[in-house]
LOTI-321696 format. One record per residue: residue in three letters; x, y, z of N, C-alpha, C in turn. Coordinates in pm, whole numbers, padded with zeros to 5 digits, always signed. Example, Ala and Ser with C-alpha at 12.3 -4.5 7.8 and 13.67 -1.06 7.14 Angstrom:
% residues 2
ALA+01319-00569+00780+01230-00450+00780+01320-00330+00780
SER+01285-00225+00708+01367-00106+00714+01290+00003+00787
END
This chain:
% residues 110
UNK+01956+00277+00092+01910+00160+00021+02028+00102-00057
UNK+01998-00018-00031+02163-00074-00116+02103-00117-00269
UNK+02182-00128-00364+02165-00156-00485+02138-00319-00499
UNK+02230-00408-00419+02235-00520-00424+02237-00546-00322
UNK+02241-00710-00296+02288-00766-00149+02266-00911-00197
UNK+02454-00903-00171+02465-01115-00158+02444-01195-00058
UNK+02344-01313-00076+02325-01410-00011+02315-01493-00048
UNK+02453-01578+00027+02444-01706-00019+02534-01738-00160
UNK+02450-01751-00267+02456-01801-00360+02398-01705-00487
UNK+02292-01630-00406+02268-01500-00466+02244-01385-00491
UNK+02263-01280-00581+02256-01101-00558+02117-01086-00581
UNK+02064-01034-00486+01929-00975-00487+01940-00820-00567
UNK+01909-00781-00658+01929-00638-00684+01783-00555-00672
UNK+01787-00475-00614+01684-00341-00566+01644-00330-00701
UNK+01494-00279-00704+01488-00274-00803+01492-00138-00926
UNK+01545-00103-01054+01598+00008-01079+01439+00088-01172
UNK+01460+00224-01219+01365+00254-01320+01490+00323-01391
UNK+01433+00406-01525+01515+00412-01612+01550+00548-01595
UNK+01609+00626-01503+01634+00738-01471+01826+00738-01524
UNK+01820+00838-01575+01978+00822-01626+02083+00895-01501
UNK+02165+00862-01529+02275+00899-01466+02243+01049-01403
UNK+02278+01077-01453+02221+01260-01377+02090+01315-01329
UNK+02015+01196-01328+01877+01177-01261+01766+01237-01316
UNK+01813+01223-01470+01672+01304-01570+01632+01161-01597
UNK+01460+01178-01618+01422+01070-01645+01383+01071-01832
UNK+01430+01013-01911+01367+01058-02058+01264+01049-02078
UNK+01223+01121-02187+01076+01051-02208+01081+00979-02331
UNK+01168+00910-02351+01139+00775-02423+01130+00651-02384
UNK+01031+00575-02432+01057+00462-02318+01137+00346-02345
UNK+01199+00399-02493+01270+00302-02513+01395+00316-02428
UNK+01413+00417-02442+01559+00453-02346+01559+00480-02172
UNK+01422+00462-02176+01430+00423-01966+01434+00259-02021
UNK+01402+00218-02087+01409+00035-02050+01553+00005-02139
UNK+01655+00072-02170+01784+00043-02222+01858+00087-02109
UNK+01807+00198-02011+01903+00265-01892+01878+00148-01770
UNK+01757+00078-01778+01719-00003-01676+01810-00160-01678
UNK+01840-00148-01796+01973-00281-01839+02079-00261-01792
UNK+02105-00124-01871+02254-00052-01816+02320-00064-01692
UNK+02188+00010-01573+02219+00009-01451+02249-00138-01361
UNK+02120-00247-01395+02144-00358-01367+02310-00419-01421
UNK+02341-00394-01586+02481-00428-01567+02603-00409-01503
UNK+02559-00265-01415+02632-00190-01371+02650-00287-01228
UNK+02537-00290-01164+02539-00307-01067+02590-00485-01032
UNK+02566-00555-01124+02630-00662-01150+02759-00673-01139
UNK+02844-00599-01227+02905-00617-01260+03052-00565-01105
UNK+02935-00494-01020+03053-00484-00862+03061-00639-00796
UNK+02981-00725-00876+03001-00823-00802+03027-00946-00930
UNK+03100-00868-01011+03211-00954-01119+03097-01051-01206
UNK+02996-01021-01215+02900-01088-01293+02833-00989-01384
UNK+02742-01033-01529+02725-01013-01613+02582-01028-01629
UNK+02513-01012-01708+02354-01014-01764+02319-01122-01759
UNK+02372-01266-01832+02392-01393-01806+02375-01440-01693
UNK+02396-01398-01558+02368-01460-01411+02236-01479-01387
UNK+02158-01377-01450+02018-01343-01387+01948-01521-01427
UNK+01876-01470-01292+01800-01581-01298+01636-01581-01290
UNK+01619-01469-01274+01499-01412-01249+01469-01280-01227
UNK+01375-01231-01313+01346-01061-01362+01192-01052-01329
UNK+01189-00964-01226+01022-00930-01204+01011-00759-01322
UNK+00976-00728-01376+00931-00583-01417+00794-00545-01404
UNK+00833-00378-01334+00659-00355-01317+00616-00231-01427
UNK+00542-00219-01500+00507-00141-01595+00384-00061-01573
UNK+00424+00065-01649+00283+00124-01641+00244+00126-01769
UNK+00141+00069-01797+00072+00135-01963+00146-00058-02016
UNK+00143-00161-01950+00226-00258-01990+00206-00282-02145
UNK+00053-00291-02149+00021-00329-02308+00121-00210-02441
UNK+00085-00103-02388+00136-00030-02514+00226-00058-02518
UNK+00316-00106-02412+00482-00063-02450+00569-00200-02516
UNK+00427-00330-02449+00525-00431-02398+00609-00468-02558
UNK+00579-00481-02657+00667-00524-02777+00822-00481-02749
UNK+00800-00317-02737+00940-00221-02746+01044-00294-02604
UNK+00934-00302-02516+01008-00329-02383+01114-00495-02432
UNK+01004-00566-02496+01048-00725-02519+01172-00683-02624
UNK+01156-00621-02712+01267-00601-02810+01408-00531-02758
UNK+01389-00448-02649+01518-00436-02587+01561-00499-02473
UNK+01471-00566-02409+01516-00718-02351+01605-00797-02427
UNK+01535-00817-02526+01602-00911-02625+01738-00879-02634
UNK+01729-00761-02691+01934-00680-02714+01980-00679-02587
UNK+01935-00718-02469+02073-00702-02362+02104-00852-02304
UNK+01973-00914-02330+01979-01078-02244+01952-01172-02346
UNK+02041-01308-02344+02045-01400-02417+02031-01553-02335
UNK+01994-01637-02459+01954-01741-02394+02061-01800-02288
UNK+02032-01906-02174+01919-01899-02150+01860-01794-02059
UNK+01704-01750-02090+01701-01646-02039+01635-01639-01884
UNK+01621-01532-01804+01571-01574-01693+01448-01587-01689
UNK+01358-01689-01536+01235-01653-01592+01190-01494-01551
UNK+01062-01455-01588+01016-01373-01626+00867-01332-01551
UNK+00840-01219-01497+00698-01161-01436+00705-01025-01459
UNK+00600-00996-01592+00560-00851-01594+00423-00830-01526
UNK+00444-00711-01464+00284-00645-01388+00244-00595-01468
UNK+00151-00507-01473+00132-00359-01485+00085-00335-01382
UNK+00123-00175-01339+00124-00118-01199+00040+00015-01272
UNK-00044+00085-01126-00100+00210-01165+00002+00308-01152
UNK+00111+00296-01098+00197+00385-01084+00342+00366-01050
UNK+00464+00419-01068+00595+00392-01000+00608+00528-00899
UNK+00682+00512-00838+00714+00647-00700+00854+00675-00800
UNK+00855+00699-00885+00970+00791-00972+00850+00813-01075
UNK+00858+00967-01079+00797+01047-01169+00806+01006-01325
UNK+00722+00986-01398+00751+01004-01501+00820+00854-01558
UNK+00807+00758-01490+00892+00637-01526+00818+00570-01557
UNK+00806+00421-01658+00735+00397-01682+00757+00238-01704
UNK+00855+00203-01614+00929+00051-01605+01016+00070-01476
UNK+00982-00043-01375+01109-00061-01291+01098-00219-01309
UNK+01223-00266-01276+01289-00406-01279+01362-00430-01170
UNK+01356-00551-01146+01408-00610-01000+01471-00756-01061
UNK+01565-00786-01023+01628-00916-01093+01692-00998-00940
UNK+01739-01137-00994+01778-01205-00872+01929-01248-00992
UNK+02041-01285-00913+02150-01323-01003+02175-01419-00938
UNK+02241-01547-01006+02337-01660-00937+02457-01632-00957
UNK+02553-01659-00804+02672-01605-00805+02722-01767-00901
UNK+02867-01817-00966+02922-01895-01038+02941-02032-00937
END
């Protein structure tokens, strides 16, 4: 599975959950939805772009209501105006254990 893929004009990125680097998932959820930024910057950033590109963020949540404030407040700390638009679910489940946010974004290349 590829992380990204350019077309065109824009990076489609796969979409991530907040599993850290060494493939533990935390159980905070503030810090799977700060690792879920991370990675997206990461993955951006092989294709010389920044948080700023996005143009559009689907996130799927489980438990959306409880979390959504915390989730919006560390949105807030990684993306600035203008921001992309925006589609939260809530889902009954993610296929990563224990996760409790995945995100899928679209970027415009410059």
């Amino acid at each position: 599975m590829s992380p990204g893929i350019l077309s065109n004009t824009h990076v489609f990125l796969t979409g991530v959950t907040g599993a850290l680097a060494d493939g533990v998932m935390p159980d905070s959820q503030q810090a799977q939805f700060h690792a879920c930024f991370d990675k997206i910057a990461a993955v951006l950033a092989e294709a010389d772009l920044g948080l700023d590109a996005l143009v559009e963020m689907t996130s799927y949540h489980v438990g959306l209501r409880a979390h959504f404030d915390v989730f919006d407040r560390v949105r807030l700390q990684h993306l600035s105006a203008p921001y992309p638009a925006w589609t939260a679910v809530e889902v009954a489940g993610l296929r990563r254990p224990g996760a409790v946010v995945e995100i899928r974004v679209i970027a415009a290349l410059d």
